[in-house]
C-alpha positions, 0 to 999 in steps of 0.5 A: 674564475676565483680572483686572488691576491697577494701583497709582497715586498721586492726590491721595488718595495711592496708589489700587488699581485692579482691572479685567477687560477690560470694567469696574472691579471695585474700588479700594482705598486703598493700594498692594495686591498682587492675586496673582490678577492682572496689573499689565499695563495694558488700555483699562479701567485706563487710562480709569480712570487719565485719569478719576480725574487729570481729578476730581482738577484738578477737570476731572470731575464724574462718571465714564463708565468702567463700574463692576461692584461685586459686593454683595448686592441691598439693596447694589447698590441703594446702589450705584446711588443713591449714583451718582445723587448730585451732585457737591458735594452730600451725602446722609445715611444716612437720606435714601439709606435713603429713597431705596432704599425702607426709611427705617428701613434708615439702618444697612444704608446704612452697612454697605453704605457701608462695603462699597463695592468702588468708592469714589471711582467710587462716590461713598459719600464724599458719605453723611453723618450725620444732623447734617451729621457726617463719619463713616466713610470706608473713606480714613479722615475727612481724606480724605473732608473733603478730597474734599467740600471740593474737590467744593464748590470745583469745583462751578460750575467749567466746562471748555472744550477748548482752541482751538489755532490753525495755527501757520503 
């Protein structure tokens, strides 16, 4: 499978985006040079890319392109739950811990946070402390404020497609 990539400017500021020809394989924050890949755009970046503008103005709620994050079993597992977690709502560490079957394991939630080679996608920006508190955000604590933020004003906001009439 050939790697590609692209750098592109969201409303988070620069995001890297890593694909092979059938799923995302990573984002990153930043503008990131991936030397093992080609920056030549294919279906998957370009869905990618049209997914992430429609969350950005609040037009998406969840995405459909194909994630394939690489992690340990206990991360995946993670992985699978945080995408379960509604737009502009929030979970703690302890309840995702919970949710994947050791409610004692809120550490290696977070450490799997953190490891998240998704995010964005992968929505570990809604995990949160115990006390409500913003902690860890591999886009750095203003960045996951800000997404949380916009999610909460966009939750009850519906899309139509656009009607056009035959301009005869």
């Amino acid at each position: 499978m050939a790697l590609r990539y692209a750098v592109y400017d969201t409303a988070a500021g620069d995001v890297t985006i890593i694909v092979d020809d059938k799923a995302i394989l990573g984002l990153k924050f930043g503008a990131v040079d991936i030397p093992l890949a080609s920056n030549e755009e294919n279906t998957v970046l370009y869905d990618a890319i049209v997914e992430l503008n429609q969350y950005f103005f609040g037009q998406r709620k969840s995405f459909d392109v194909r994630l394939k994050p690489e992690g340990t079993d206990f991360e995946l597992k993670v992985y699978q739950y945080l995408l379960t977690i509604p737009y502009g709502e929030t979970r703690t560490y302890e309840e995702v811990a919970e949710a994947v079957g050791d409610k004692k394991a809120a550490k290696a939630v977070g450490m799997a946070v953190n490891r998240n080679p998704i995010p964005l996608f992968i929505p570990c920006h809604r995990v949160i402390g115990k006390k409500g508190d913003l902690v860890g955000y591999q886009g750095g604590i203003e960045l996951k404020k800000k997404l949380l933020s916009m999610e909460k004003a966009n939750m009850n906001r519906t899309f139509k497609p656009g009607n056009f009439e035959d301009p005869e």
